[in-house]
MOPAC internal coordinates of N, CA, C and O (Angstrom, degrees):
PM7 1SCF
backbone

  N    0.0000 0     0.00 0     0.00 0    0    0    0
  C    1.4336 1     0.00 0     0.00 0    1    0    0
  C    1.5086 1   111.81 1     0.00 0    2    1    0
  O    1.2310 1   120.21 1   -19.64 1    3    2    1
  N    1.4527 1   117.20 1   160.36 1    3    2    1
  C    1.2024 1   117.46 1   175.51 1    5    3    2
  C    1.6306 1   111.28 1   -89.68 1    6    5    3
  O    1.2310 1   130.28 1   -30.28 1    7    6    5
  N    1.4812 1    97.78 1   149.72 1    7    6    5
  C    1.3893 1    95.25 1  -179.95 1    9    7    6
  C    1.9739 1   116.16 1  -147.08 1   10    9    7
  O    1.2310 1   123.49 1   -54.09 1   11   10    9
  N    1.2510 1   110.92 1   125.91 1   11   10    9
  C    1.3052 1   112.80 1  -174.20 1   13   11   10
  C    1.8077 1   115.14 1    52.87 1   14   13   11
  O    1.2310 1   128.76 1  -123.43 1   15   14   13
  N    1.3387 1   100.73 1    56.57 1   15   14   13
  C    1.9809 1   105.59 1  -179.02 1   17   15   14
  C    1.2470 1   114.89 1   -62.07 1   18   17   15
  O    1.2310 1   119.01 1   138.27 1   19   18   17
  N    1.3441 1   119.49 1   -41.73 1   19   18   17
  C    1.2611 1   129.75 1   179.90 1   21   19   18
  C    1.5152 1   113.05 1  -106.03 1   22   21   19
  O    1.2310 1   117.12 1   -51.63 1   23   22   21
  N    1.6661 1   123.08 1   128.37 1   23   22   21
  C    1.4322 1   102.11 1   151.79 1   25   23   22
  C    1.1705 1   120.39 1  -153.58 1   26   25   23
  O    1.2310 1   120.26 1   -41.95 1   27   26   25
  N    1.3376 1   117.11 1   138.05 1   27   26   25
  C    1.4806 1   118.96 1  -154.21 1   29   27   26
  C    1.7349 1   110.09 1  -105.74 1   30   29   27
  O    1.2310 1   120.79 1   -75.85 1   31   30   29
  N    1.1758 1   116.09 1   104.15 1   31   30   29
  C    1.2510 1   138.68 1  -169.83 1   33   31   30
  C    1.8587 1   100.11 1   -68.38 1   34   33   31
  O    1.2310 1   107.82 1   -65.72 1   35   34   33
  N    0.7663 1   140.34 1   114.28 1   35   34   33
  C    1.6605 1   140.28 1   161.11 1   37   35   34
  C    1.6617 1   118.82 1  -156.30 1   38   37   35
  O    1.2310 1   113.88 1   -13.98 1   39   38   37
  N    1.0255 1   129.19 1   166.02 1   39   38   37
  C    1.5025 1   133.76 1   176.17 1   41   39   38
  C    1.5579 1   103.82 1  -133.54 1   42   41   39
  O    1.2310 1   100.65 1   177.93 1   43   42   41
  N    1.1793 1   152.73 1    -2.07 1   43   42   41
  C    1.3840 1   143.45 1   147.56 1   45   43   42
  C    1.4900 1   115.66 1  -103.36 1   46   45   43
  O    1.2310 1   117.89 1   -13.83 1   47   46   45
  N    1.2484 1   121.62 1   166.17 1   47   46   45
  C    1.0246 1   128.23 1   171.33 1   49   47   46
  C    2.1451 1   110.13 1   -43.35 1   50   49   47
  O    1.2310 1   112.85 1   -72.61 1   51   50   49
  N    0.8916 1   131.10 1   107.39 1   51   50   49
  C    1.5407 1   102.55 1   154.81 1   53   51   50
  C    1.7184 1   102.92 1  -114.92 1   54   53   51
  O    1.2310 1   118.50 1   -64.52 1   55   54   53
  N    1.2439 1   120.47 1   115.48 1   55   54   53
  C    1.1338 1   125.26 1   170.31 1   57   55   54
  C    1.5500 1   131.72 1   -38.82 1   58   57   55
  O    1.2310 1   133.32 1   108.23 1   59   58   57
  N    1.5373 1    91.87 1   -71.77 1   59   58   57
  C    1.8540 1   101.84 1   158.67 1   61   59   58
  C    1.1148 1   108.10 1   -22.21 1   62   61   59
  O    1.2310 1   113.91 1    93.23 1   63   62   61
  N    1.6430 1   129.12 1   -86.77 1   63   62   61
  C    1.1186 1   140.08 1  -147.17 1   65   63   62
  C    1.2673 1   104.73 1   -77.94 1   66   65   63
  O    1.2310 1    98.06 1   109.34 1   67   66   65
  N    0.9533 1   156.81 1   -70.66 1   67   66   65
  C    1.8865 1   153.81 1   163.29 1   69   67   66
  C    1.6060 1    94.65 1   -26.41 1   70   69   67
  O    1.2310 1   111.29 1   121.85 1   71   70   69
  N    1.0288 1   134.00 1   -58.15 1   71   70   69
  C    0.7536 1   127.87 1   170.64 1   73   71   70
  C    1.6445 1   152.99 1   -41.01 1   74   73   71
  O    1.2310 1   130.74 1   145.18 1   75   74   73
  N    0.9993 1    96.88 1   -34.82 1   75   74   73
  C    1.7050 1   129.17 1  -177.21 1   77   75   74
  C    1.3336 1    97.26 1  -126.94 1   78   77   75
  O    1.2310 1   112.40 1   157.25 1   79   78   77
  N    1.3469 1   131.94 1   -22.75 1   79   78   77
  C    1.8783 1   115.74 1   142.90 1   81   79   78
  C    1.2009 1   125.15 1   -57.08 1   82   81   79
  O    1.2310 1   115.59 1   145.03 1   83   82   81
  N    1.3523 1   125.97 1   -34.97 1   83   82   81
  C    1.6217 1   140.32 1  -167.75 1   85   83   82
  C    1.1311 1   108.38 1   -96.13 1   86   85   83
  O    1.2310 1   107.46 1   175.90 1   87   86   85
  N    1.4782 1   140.98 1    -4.10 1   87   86   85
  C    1.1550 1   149.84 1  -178.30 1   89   87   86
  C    1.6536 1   115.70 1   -98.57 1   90   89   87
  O    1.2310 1   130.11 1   131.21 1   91   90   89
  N    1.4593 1    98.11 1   -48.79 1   91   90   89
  C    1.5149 1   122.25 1  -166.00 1   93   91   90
  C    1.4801 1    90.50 1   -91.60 1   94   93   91
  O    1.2310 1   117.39 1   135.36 1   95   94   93
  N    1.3085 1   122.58 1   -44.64 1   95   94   93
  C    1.4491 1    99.91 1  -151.76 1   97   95   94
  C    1.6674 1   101.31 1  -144.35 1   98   97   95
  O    1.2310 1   120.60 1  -124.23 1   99   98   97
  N    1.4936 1   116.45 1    55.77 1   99   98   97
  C    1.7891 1   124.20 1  -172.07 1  101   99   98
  C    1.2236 1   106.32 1   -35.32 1  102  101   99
  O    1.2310 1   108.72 1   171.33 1  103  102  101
  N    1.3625 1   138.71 1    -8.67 1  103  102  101
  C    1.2816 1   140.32 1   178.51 1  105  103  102
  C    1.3988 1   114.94 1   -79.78 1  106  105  103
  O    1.2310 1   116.34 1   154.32 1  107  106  105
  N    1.4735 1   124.55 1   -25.68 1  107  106  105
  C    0.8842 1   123.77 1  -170.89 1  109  107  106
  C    1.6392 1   119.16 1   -47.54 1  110  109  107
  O    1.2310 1   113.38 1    -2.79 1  111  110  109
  N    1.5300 1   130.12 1   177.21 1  111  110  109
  C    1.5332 1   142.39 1  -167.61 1  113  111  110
  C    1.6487 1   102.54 1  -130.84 1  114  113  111
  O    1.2310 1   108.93 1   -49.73 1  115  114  113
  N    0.9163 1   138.33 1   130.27 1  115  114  113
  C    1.2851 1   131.64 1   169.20 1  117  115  114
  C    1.7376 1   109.08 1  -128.98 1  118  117  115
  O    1.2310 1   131.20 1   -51.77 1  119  118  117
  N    2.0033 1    95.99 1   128.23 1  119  118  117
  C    1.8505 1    82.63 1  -167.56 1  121  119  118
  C    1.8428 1    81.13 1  -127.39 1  122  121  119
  O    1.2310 1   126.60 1   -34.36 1  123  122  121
  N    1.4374 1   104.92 1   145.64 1  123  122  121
  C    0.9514 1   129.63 1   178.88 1  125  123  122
  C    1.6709 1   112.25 1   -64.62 1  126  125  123
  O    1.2310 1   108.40 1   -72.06 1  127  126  125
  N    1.5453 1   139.30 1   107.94 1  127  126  125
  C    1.4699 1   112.28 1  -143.31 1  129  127  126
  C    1.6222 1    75.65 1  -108.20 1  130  129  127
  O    1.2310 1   100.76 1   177.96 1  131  130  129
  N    0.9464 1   152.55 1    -2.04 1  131  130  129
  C    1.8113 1   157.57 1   165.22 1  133  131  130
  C    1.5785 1    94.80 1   -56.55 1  134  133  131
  O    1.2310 1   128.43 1   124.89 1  135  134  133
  N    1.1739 1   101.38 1   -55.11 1  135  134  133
  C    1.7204 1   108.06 1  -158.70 1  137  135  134
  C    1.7549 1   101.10 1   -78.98 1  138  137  135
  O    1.2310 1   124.97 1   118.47 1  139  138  137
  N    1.2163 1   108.06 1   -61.53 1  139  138  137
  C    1.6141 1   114.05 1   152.67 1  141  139  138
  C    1.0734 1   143.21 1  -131.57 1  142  141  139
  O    1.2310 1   127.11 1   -74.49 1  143  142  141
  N    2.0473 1   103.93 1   105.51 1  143  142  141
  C    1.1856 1   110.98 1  -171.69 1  145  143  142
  C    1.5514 1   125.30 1   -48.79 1  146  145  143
  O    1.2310 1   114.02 1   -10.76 1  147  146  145
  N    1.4949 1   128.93 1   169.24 1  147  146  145
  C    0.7590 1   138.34 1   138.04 1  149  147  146
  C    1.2786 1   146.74 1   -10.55 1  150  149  147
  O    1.2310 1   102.04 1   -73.02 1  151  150  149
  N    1.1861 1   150.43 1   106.98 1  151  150  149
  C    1.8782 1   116.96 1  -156.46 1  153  151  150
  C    1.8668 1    87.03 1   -94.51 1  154  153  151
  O    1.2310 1   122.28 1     6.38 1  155  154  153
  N    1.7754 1   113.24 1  -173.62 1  155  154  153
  C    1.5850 1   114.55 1   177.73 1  157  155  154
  C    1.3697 1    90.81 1   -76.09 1  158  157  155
  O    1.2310 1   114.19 1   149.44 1  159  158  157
  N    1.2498 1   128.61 1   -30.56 1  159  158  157
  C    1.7597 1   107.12 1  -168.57 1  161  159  158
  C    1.2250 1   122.85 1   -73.04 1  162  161  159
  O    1.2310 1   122.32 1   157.05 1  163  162  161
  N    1.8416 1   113.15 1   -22.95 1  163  162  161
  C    1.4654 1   118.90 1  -162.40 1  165  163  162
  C    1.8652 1    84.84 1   -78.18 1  166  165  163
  O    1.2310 1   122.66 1   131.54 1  167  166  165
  N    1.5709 1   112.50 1   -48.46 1  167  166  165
  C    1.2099 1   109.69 1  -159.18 1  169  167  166
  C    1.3755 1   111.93 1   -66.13 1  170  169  167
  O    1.2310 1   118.79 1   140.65 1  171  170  169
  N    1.9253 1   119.92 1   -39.35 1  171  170  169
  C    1.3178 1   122.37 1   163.66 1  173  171  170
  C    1.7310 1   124.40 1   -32.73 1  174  173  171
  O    1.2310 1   131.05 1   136.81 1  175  174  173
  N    1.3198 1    96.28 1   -43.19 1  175  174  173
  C    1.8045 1   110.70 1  -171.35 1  177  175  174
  C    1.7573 1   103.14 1   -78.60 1  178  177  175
  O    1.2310 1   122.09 1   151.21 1  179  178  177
  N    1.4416 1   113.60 1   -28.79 1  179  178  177
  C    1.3198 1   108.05 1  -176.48 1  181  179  178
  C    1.8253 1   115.12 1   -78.26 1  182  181  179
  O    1.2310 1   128.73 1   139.32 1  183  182  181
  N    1.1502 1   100.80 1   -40.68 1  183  182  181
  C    1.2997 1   122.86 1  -177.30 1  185  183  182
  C    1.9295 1    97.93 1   -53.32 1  186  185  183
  O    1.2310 1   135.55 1   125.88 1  187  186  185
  N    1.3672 1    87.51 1   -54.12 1  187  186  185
  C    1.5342 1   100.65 1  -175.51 1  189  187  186
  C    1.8595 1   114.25 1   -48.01 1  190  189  187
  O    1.2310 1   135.35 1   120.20 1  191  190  189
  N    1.1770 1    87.90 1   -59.80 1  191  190  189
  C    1.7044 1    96.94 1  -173.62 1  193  191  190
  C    1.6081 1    99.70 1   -67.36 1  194  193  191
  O    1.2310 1   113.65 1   133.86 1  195  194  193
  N    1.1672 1   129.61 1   -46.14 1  195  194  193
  C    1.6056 1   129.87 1  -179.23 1  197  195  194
  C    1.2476 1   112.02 1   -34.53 1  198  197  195
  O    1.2310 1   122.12 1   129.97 1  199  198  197
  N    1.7930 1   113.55 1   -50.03 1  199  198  197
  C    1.5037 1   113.74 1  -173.15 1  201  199  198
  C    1.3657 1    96.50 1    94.40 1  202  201  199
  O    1.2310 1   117.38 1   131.35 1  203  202  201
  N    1.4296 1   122.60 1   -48.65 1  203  202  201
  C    1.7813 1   117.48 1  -170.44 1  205  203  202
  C    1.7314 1   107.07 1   -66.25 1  206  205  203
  O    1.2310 1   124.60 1   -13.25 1  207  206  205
  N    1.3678 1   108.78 1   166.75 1  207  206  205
  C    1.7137 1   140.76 1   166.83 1  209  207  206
  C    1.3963 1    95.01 1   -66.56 1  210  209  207
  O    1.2310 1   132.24 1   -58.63 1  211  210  209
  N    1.3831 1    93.97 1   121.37 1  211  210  209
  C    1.5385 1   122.60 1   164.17 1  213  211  210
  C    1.4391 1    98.83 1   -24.21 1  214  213  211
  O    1.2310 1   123.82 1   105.43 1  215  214  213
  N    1.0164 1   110.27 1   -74.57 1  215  214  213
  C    2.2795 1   118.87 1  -175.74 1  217  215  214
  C    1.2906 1   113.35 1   -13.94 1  218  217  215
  O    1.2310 1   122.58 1   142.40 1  219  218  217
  N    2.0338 1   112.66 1   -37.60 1  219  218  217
  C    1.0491 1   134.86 1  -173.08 1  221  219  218
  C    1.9542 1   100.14 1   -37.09 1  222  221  219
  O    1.2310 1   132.27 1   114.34 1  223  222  221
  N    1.4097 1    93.91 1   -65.66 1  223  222  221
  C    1.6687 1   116.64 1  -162.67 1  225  223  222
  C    1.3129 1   105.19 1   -74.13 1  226  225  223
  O    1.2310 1   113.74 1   167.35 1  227  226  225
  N    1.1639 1   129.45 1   -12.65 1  227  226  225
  C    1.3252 1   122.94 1   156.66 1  229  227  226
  C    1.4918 1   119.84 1   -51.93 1  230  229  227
  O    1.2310 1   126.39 1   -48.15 1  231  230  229
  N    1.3268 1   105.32 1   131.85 1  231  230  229
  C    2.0511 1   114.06 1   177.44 1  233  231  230
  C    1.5017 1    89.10 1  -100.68 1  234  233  231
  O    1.2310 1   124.09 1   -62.46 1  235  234  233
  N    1.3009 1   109.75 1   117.54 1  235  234  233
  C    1.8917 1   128.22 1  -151.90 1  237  235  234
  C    1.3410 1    93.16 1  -110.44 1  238  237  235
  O    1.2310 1   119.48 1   160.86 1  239  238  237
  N    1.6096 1   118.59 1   -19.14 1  239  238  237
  C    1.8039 1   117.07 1  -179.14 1  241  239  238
  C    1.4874 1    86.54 1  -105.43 1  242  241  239
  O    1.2310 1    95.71 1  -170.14 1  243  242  241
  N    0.9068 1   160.26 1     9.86 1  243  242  241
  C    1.4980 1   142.57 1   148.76 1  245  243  242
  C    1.4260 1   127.38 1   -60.39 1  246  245  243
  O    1.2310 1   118.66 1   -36.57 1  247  246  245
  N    1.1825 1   120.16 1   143.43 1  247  246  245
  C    1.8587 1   122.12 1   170.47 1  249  247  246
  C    1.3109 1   116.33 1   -60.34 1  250  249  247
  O    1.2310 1   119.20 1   151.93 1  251  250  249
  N    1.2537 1   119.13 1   -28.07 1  251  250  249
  C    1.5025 1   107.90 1   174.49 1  253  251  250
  C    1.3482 1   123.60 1   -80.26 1  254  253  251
  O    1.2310 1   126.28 1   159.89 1  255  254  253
  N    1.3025 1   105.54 1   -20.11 1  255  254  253
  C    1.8397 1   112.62 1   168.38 1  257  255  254
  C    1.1217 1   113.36 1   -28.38 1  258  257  255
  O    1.2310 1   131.26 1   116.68 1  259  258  257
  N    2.1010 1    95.87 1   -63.32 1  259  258  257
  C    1.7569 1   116.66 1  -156.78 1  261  259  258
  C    1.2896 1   101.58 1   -67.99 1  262  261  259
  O    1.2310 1   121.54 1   130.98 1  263  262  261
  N    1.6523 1   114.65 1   -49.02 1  263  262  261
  C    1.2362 1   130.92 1  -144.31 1  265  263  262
  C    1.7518 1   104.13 1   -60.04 1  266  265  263
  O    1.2310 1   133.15 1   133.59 1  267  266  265
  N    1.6244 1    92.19 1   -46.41 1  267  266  265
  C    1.6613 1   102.76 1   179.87 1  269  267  266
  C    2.0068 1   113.20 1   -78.56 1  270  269  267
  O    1.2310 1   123.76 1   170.43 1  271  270  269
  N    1.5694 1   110.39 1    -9.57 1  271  270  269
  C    0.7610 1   128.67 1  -176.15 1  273  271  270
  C    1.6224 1   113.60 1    57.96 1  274  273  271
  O    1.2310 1   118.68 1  -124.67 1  275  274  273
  N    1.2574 1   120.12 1    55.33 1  275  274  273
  C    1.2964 1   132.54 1  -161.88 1  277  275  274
  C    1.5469 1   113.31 1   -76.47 1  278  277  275
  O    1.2310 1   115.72 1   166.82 1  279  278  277
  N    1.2666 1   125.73 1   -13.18 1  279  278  277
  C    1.7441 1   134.69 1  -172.34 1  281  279  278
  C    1.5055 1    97.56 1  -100.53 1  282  281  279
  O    1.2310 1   112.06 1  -171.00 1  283  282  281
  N    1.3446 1   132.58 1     9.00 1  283  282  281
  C    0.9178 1   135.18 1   158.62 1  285  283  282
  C    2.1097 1   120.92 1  -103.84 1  286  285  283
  O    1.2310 1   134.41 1   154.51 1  287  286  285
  N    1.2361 1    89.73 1   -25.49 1  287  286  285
  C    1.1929 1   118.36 1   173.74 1  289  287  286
  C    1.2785 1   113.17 1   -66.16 1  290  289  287
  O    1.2310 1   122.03 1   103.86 1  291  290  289
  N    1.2922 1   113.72 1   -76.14 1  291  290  289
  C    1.6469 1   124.07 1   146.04 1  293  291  290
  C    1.4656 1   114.97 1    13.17 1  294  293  291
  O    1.2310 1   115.03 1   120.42 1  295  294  293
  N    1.3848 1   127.02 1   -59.58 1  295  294  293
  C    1.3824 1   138.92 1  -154.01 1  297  295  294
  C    1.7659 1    99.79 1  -104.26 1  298  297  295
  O    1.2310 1   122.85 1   168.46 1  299  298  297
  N    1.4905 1   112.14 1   -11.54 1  299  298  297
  C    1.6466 1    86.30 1  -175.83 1  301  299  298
  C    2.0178 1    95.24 1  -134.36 1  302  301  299
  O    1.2310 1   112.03 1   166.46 1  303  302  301
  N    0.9810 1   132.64 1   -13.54 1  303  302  301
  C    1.3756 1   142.93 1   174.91 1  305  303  302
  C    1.4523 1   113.29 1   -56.63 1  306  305  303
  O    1.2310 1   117.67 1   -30.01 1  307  306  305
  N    0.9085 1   122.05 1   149.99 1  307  306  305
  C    2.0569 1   135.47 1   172.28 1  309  307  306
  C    1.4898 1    78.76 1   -73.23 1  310  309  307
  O    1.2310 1   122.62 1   -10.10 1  311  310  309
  N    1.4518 1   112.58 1   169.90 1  311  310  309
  C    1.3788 1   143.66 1   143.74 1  313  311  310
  C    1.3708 1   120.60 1   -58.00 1  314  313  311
  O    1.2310 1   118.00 1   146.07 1  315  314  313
  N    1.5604 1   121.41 1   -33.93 1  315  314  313
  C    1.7303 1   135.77 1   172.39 1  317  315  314
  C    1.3465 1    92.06 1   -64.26 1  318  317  315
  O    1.2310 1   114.54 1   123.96 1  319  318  317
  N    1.9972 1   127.95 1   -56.04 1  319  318  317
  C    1.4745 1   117.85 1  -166.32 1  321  319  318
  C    1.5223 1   108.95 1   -60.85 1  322  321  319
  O    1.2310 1   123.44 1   140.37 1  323  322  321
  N    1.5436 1   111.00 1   -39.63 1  323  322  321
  C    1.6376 1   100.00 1  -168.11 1  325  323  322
  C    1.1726 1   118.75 1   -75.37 1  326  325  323
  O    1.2310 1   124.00 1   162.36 1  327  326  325
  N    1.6012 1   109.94 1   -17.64 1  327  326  325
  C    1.5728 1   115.50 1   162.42 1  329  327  326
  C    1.5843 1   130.22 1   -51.82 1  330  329  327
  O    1.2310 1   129.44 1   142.17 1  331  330  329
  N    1.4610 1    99.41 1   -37.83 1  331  330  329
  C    1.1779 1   105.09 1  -174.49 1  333  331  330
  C    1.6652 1   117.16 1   -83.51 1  334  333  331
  O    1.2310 1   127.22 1   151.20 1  335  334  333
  N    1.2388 1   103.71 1   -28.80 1  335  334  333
  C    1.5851 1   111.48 1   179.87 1  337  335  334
  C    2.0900 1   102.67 1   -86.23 1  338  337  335
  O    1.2310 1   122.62 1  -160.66 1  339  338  337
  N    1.6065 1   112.59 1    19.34 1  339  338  337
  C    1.1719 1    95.41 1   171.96 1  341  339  338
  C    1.6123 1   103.69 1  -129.70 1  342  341  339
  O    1.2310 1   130.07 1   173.65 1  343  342  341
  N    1.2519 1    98.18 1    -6.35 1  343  342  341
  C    1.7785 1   118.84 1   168.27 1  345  343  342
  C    1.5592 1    99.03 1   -79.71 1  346  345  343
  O    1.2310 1   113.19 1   160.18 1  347  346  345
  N    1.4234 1   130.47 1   -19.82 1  347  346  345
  C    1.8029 1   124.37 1  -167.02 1  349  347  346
  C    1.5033 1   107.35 1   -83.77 1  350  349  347
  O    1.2310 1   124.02 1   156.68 1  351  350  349
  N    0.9639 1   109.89 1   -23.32 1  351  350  349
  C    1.6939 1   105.98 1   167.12 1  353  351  350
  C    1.8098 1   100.33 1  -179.47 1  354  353  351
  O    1.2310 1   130.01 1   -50.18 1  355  354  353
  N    1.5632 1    98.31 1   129.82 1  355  354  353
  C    1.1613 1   108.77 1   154.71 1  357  355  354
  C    1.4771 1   162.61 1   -15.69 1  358  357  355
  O    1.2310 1   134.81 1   155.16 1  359  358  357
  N    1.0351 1    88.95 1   -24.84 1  359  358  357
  C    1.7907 1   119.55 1  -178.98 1  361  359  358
  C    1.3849 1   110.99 1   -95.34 1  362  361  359
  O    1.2310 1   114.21 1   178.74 1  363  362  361
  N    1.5203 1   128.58 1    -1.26 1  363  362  361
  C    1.0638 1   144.24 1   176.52 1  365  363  362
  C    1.7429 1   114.70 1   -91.69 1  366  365  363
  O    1.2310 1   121.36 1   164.51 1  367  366  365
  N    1.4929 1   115.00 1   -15.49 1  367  366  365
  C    1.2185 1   128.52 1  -169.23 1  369  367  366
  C    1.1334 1   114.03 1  -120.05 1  370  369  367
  O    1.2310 1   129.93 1   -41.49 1  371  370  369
  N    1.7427 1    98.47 1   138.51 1  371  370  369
  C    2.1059 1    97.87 1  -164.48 1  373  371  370
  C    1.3884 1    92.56 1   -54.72 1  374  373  371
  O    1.2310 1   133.31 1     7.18 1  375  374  373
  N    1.1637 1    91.88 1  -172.82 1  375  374  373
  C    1.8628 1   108.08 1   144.62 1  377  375  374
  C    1.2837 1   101.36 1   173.71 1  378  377  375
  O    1.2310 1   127.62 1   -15.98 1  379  378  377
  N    1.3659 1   102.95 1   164.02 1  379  378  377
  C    1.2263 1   111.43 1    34.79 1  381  379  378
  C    1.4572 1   116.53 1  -108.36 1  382  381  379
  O    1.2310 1   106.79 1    17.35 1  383  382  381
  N    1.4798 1   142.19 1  -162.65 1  383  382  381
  C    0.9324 1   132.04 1  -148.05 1  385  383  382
  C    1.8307 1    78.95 1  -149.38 1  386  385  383
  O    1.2310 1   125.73 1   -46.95 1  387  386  385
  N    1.7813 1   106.60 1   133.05 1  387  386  385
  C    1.7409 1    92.31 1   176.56 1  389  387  386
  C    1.6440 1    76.47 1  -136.35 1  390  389  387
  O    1.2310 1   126.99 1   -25.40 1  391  390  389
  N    1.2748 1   104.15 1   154.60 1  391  390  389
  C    1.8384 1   143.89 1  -175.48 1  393  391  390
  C    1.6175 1    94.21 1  -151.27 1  394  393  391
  O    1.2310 1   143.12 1   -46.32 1  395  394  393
  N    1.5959 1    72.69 1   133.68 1  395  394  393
  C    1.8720 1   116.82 1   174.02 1  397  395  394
  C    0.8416 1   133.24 1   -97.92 1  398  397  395
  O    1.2310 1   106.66 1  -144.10 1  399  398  397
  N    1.5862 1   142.42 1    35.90 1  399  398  397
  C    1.6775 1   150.33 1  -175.33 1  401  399  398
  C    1.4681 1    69.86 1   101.33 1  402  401  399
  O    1.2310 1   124.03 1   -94.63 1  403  402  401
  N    1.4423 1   109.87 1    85.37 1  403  402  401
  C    1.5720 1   112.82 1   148.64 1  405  403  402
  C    1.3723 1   108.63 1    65.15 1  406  405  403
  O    1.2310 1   105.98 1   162.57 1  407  406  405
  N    1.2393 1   143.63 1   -17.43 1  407  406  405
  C    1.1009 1   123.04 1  -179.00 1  409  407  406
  C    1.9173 1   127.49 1  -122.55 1  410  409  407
  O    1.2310 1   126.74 1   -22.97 1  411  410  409
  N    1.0404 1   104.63 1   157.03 1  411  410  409
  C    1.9096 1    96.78 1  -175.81 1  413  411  410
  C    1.5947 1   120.37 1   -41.13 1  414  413  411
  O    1.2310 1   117.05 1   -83.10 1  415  414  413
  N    1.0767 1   123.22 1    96.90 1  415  414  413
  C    1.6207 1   111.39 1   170.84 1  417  415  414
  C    1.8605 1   101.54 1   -97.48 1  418  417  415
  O    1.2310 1   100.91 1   143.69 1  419  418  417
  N    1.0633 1   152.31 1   -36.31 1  419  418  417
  C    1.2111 1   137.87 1   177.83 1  421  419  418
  C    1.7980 1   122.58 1  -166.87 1  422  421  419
  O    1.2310 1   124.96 1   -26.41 1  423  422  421
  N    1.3531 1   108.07 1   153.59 1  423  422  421
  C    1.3313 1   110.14 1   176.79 1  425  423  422
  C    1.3247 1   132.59 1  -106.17 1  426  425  423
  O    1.2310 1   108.14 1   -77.50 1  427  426  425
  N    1.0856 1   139.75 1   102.50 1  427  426  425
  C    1.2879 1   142.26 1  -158.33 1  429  427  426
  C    1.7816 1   117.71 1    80.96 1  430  429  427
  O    1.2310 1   126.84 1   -18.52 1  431  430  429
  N    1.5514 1   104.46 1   161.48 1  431  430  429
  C    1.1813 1    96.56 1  -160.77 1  433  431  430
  C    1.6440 1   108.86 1   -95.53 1  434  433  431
  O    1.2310 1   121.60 1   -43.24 1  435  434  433
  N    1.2889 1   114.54 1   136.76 1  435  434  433
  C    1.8851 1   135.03 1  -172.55 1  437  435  434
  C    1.5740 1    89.07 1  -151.03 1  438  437  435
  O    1.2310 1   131.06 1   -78.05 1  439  438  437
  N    1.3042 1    96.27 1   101.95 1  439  438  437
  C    1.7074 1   111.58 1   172.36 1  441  439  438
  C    0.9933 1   132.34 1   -63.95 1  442  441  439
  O    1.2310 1   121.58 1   162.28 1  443  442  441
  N    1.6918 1   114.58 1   -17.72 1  443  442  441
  C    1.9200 1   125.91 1   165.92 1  445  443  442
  C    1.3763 1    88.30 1   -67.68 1  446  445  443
  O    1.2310 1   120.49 1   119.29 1  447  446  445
  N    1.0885 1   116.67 1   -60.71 1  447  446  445
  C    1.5136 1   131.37 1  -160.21 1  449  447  446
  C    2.1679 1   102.14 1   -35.42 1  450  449  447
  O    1.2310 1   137.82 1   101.05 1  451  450  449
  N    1.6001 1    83.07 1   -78.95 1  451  450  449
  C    1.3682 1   102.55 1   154.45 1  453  451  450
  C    1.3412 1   108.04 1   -13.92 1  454  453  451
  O    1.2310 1   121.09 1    73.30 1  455  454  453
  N    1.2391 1   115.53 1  -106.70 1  455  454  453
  C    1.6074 1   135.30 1  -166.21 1  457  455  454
  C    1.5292 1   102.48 1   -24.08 1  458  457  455
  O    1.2310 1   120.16 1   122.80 1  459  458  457
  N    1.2862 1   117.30 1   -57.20 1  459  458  457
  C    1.8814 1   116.80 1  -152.80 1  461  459  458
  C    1.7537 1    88.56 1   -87.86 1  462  461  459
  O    1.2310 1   120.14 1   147.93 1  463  462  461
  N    1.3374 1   117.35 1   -32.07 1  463  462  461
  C    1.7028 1   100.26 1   171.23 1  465  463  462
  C    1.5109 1   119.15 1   -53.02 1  466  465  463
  O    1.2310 1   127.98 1   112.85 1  467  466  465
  N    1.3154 1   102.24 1   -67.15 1  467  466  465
  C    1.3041 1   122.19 1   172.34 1  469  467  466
  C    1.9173 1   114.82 1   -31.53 1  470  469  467
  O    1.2310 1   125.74 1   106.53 1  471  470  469
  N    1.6856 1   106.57 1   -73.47 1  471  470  469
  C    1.6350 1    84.31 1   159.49 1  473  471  470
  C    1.0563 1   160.42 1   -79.11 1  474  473  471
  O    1.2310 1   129.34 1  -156.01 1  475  474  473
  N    1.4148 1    99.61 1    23.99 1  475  474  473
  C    1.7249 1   117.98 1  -177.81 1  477  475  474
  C    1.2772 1   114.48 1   -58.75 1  478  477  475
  O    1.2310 1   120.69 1   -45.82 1  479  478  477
  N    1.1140 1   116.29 1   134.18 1  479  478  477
  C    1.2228 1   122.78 1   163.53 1  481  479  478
  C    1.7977 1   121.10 1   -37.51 1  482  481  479
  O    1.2310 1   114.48 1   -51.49 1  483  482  481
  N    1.2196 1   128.07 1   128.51 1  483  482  481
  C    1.6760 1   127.06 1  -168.80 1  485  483  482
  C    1.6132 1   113.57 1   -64.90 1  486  485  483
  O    1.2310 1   112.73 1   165.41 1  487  486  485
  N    1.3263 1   131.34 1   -14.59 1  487  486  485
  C    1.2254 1   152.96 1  -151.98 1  489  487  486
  C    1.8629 1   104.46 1   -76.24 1  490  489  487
  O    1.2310 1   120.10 1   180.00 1  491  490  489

């Protein structure tokens, strides 16, 4: 059987995306990533399959960005350090975050993007 195909990772409301997840695909899972972060492996493996720069997964309009001053960070940290400071709390990571039978399909919300994920075939 199939289980959890879609799941849409976010901690605020995003309308669009809950939205046009719950429409397209009632199956979907939605996990609160504030309430439970990310671990380094889930985020290691996402980062991985994305192809994009860590920076990517940074939430760049958040207070903890500035606060920790992380776009400075950016330029002198391993990929293991920025992992770990985006596994330390939740609020550090865009989102929302959508996975396809378990795995990373995209970061943040782009509603074409959206749309053609969303009706993909489950396979």
């Amino acid at each position: 059987g199939r289980t959890d195909p879609f799941v849409l990772r976010q901690v605020r409301h995003l309308p669009q995306g809950r939205a046009m997840a719950a429409s397209t695909r009632p199956d979907y899972t939605a996990r609160s990533i504030r309430e439970q972060n990310p671990s380094e492996a889930e985020l290691d493996e996402w980062i991985t399959a994305s192809g994009l720069p860590v920076a990517r997964f940074f939430n760049t309009s958040g207070g903890l960005y500035r606060e920790h001053d992380i776009k400075e960070k950016l330029k002198t940290l391993s990929r293991a350090e920025l992992v770990k400071i985006l596994a330390s709390d939740g609020m550090f990571v865009k989102r929302p975050v959508l996975l396809r039978n378990g795995r990373f399909a995209c970061v943040g919300f782009r509603e074409e993007e959206w749309k053609t994920l969303l009706a993909g075939d489950l396979r």
